[in-house]
VMD Tcl script that draws the C-alpha trace (Angstrom):
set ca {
  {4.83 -37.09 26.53}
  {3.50 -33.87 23.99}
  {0.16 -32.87 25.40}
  {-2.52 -33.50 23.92}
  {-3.85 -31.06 21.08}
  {-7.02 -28.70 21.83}
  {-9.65 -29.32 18.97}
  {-11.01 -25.26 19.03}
  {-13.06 -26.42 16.36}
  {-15.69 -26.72 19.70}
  {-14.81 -23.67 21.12}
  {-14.96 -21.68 18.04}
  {-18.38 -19.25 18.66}
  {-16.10 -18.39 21.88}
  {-12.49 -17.71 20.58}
  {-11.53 -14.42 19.76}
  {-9.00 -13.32 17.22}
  {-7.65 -9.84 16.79}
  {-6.27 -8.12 13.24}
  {-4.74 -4.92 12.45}
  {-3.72 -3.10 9.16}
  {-1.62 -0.42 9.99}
  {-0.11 1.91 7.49}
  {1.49 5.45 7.38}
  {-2.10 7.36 7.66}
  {-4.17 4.95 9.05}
  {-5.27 1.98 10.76}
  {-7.93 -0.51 10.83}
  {-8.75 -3.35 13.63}
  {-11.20 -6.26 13.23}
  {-12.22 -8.87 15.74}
  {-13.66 -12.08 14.60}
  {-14.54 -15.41 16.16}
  {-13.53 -18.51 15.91}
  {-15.86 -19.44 13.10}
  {-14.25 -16.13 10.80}
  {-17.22 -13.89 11.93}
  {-16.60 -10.25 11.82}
  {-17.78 -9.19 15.12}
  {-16.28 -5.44 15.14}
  {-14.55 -2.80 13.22}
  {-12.23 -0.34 14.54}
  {-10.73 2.56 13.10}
  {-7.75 4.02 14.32}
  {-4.65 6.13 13.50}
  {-1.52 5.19 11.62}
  {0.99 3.01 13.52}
  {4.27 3.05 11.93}
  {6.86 2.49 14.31}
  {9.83 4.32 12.19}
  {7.37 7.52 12.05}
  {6.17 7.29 15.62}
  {8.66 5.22 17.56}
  {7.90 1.60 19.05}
  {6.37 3.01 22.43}
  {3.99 5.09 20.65}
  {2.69 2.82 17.75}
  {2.31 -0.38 20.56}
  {0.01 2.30 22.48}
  {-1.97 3.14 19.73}
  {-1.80 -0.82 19.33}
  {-3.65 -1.00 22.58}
  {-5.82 1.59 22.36}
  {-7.42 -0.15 19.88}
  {-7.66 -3.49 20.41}
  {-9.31 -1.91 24.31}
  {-11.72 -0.39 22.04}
  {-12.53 -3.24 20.43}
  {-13.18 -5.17 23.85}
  {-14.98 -2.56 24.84}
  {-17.47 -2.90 22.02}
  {-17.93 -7.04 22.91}
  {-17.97 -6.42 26.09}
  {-14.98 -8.21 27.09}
  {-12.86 -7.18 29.91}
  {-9.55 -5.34 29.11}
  {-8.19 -8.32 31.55}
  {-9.68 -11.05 29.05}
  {-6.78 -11.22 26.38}
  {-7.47 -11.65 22.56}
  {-6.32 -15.26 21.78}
  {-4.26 -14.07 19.49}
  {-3.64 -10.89 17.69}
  {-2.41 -10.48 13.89}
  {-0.70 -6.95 13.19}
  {0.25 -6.48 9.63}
  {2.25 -2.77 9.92}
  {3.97 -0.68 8.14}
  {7.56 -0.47 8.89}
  {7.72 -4.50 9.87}
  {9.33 -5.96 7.20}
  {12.25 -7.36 9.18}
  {12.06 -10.02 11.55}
  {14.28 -8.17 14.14}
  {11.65 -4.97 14.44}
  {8.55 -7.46 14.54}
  {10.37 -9.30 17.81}
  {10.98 -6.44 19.26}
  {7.08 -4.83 18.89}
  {5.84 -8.27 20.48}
  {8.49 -7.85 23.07}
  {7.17 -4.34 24.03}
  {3.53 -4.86 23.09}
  {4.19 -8.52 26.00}
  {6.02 -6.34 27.84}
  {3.99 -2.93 28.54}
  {0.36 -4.61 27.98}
  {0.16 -7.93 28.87}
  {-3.60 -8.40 28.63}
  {-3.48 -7.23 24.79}
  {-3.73 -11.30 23.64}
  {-2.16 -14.33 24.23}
  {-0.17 -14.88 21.01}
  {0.76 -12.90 18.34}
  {1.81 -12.71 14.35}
  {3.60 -9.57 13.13}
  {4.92 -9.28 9.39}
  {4.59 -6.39 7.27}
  {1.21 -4.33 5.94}
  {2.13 -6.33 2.61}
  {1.96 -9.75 3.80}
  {-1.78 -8.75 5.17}
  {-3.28 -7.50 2.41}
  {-2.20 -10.27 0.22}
  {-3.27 -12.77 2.47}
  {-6.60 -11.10 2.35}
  {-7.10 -11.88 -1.21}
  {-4.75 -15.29 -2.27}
  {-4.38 -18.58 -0.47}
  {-1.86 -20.14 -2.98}
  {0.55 -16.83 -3.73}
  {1.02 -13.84 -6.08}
  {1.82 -10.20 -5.70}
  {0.78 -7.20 -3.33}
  {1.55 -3.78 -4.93}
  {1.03 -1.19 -2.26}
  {0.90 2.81 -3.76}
  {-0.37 4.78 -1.31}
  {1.39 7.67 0.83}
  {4.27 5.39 -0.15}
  {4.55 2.33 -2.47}
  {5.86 -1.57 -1.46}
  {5.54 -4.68 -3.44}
  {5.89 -7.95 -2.31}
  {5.52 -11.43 -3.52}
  {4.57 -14.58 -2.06}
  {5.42 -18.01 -3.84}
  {3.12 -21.46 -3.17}
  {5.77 -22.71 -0.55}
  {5.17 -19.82 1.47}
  {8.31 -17.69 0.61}
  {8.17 -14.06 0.32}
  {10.53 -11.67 -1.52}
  {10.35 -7.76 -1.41}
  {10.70 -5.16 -4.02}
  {10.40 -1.45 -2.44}
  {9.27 -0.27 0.59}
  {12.61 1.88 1.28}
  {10.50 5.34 2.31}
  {10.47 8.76 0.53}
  {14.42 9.41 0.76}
  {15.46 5.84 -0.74}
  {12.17 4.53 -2.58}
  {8.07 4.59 -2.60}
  {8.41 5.07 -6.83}
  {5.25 5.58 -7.82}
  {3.68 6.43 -4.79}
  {2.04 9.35 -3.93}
  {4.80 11.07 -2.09}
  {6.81 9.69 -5.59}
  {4.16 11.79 -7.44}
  {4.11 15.09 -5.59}
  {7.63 15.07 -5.39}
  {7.80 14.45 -9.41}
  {5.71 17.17 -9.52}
  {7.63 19.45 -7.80}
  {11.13 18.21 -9.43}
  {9.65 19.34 -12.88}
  {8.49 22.64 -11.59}
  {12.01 23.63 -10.06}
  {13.40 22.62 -12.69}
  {12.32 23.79 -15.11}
  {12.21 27.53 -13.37}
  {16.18 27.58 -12.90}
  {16.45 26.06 -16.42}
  {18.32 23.12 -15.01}
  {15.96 20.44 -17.20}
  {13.00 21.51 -18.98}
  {9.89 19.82 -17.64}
  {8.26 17.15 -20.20}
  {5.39 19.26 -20.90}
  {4.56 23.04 -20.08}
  {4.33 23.58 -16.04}
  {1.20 26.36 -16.34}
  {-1.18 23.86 -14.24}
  {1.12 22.05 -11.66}
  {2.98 25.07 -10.66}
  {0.10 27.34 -9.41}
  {-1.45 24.29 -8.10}
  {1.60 24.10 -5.55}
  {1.41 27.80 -4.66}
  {-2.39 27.45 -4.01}
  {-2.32 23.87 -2.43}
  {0.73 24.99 -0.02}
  {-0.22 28.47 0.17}
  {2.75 29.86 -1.00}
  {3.96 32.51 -3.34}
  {7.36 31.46 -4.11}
  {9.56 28.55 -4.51}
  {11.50 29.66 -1.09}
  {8.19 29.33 0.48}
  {7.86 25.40 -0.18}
  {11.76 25.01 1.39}
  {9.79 24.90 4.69}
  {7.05 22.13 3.83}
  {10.18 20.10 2.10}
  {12.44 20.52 5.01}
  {11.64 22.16 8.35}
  {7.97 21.24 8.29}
  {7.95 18.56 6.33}
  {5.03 16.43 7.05}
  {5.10 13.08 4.55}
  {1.42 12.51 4.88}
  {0.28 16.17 3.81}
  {3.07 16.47 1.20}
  {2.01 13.13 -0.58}
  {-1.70 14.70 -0.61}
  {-0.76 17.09 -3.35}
  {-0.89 13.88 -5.63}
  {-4.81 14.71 -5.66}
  {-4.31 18.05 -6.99}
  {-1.97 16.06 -10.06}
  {-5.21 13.79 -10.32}
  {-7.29 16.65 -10.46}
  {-4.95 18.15 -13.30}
  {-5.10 14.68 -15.34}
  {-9.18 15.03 -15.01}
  {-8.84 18.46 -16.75}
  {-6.10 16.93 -19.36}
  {-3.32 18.90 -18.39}
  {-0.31 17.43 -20.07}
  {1.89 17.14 -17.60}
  {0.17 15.84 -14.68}
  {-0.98 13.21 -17.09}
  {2.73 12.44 -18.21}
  {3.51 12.07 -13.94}
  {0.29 9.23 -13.71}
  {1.93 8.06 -16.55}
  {5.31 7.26 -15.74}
  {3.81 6.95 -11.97}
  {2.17 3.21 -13.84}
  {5.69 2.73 -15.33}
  {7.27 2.56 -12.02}
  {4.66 0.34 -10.55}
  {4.80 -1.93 -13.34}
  {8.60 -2.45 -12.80}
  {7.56 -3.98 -9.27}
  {5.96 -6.43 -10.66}
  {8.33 -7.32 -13.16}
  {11.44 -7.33 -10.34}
  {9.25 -9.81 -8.64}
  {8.24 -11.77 -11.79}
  {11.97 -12.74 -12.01}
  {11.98 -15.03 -8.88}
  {8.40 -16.23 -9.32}
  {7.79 -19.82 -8.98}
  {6.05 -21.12 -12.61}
  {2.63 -21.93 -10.82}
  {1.99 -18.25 -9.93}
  {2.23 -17.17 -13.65}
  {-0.44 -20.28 -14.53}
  {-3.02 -19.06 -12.08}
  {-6.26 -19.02 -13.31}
  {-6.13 -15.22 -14.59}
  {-2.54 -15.10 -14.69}
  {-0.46 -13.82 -12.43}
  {-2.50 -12.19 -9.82}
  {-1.69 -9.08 -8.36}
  {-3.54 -7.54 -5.41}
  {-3.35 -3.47 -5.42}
  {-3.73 -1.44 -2.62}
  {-3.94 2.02 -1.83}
  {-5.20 5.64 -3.10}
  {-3.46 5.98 -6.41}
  {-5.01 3.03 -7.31}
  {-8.09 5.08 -8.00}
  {-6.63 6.83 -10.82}
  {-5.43 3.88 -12.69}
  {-6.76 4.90 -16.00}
  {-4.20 7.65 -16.00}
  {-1.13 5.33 -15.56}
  {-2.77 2.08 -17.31}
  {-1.32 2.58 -20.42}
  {2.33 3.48 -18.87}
  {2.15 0.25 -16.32}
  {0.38 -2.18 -19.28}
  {3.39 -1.33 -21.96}
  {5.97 -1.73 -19.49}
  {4.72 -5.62 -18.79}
  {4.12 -5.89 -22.26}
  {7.42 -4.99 -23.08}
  {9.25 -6.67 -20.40}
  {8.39 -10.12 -22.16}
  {8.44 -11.79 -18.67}
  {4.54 -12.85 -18.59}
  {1.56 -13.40 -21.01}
  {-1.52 -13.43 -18.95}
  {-1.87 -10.72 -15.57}
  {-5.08 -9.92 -13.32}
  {-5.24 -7.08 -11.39}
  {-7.09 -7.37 -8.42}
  {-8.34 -4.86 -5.28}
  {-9.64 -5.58 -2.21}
  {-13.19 -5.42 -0.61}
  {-12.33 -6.22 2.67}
  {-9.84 -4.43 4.62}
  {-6.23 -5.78 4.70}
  {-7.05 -6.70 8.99}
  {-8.89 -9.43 7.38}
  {-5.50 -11.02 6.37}
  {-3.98 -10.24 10.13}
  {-7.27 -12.08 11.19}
  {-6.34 -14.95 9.10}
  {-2.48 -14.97 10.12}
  {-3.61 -15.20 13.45}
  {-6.15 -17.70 13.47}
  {-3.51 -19.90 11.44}
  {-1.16 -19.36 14.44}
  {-3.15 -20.76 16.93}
  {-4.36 -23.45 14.34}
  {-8.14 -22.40 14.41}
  {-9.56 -23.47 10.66}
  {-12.49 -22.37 8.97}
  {-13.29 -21.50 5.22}
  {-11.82 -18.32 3.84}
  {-14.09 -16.59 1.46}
  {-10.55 -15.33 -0.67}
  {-12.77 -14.94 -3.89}
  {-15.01 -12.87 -2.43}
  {-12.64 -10.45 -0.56}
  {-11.29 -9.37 -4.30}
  {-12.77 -8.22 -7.31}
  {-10.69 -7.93 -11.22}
  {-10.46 -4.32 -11.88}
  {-8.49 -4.79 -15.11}
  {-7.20 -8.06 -17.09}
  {-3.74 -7.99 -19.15}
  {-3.22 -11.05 -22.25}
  {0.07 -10.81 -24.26}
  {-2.28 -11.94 -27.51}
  {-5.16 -9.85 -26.66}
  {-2.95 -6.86 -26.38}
  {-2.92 -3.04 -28.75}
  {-0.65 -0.83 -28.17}
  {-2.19 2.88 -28.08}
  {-2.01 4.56 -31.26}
  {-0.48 7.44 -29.76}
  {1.25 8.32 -26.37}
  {0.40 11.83 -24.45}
  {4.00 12.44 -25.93}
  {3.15 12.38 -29.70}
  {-0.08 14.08 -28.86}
  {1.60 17.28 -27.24}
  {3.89 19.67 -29.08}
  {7.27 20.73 -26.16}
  {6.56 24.47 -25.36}
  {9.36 26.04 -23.85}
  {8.63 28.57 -21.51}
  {11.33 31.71 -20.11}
  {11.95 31.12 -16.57}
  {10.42 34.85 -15.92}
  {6.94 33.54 -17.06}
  {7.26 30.71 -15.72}
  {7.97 31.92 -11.89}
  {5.56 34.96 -12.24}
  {2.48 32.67 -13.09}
}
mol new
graphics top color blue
foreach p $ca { graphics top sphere $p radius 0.5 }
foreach p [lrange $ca 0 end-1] q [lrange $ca 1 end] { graphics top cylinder $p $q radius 0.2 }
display resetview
């Protein structure tokens, strides 16, 4: 005989549910109760396995979650009833097993049950009950989409030496490509290199283009490299051609996400109210009026949809691990999805002008000798 199913409707100002959002920088943990009342917030470093290794991230796991209890008052020997991690670096079913395994394994009083999938599947369960996209372009860039029965298929999320286009590591590195480049007289850079170029010397304190071989090789630090996308921001804010040609084709390449995933989309996602809704996440997200016309042609021209919403998150993605969880254990309340997004910018195939003129036509090519070009 099955027992007999525990209605923790009753119980629900006394369950306690656990969510994390870890990514390559950072990490965030919230607690909530049975009823989906935040009850803390805890910030933490990042916990990537591949970056750290799976006995360091699960310790940073439990450091937080212990500082969590801490702040409820529970005792570290009270587990969580469950925990949802959403992570960077668990996109395959294999790695997650293995994390609970060592997580079961090294802390046992972390929680009862757990839910691990990928930083993706978090954020975008943050935002959408029914399905749509995540587009993730931070440090590094991931896409994924869910479908309305619950299937999920990936575009991206390879890491700096096989993917994150349009990232920021994808933008620093563009920057620098153009720049050495350009120098040797390999392939002149799109537009004239007299901002980017001393940006890098002053932003890695360098004089020369053998001093960056050690922040690109020995030293090379992903997190700190990626940063020097602000200083391309910066040079966009001051209209310097070719740091606004990089946001550009930077929206391109985050456009063609979205329309890899469009192509095994079921039909209801594209008639959402809104269109197809896409949930962005991540810093380079704030300078989406540099790559918005680069990213809006691209769908436009890709003929694959005619209506598109893009949305961003005002709750933290560990709201989504919180609502994994609480699904595991079958604890139901009302999600507030609406108000965890807002529309930051709405796409219609009949509403839509094309720019009068690209940063392209606007700029005349200046070629430059490579002697200037080094000694500036």
């Amino acid at each position: 005989m099955m027992p007999k199913k525990v209605d923790l409707s009753q119980y629900a100002e006394q369950i306690r549910i656990g969510g994390i959002e870890g990514g390559a920088t950072r990490s965030t943990l919230i607690i909530i109760d049975g009823k989906g009342k935040t009850l803390t917030e805890v910030k933490g470093p990042e916990t990537n396995h591949w970056n750290l290794g799976m006995l360091e991230t699960t310790a940073r796991i439990n450091a937080m979650v212990q500082r969590g209890k801490a702040a409820l008052e529970i005792p570290e020997s009270v587990p969580l009833d469950c925990l949802g991690l959403s992570l960077s670096g668990c996109e395959e079913e294999s790695t997650s097993r293995l994390l609970e395994d060592t997580l079961r394994k090294n802390y046992p009083d972390i929680a009862k049950e757990y839910v691990v999938s990928s930083d993706t599947l978090g954020s975008i369960r943050t935002g959408l009950e029914s399905g749509g996209i995540i587009l993730i372009a931070g440090t590094g860039s991931n896409a994924l989409l869910i479908n309305p029965d619950g299937q999920t298929i990936g575009c991206g999320g390879w890491g700096h030496i096989l993917g994150d286009e349009g990232s920021a590591y994808w933008i620093a590195h563009r920057a620098c490509k153009y720049v050495f480049d350009d120098i040797d007289g390999l392939v002149q850079a799109p537009q004239p290199i007299h901002y980017v170029w001393p940006a890098i010397r002053n932003y890695f304190n360098v004089t020369d283009r053998q001093g960056m071989l050690p922040h690109i090789y020995g030293n090379f630090n992903k997190k700190s490299f990626a940063s020097f996308a602000i200083e391309v921001a910066i040079g966009c804010e001051k209209g310097d051609p070719l740091s606004l040609h990089i946001l550009r084709e930077s929206g391109i390449l985050l456009a063609k996400h979205v329309v890899a995933l469009m192509k095994k989309a079921h039909s209801d996602i594209k008639l959402s109210r809104g269109g197809l809704n896409v949930i962005c996440v991540g810093s380079v997200w704030k300078s989406w009026k540099f790559m918005q016309d680069g990213f809006v042609e691209e769908i436009h021209n890709s003929r694959i949809l005619d209506e598109l919403s893009l949305l961003r998150l005002t709750k933290p993605a560990a709201v989504g691990a919180c609502y994994l969880a609480a699904e595991k254990i079958d604890c139901i309340f009302d999600k507030p999805y609406d108000k965890n997004v807002e529309i930051f910018y709405h796409y219609k195939r009949d509403n839509y002008v094309k720019p009068e003129s690209s940063i392209e036509s606007k700029i005349v090519l200046v070629p430059c000798s490579n002697k200037t070009a080094e000694e500036n």
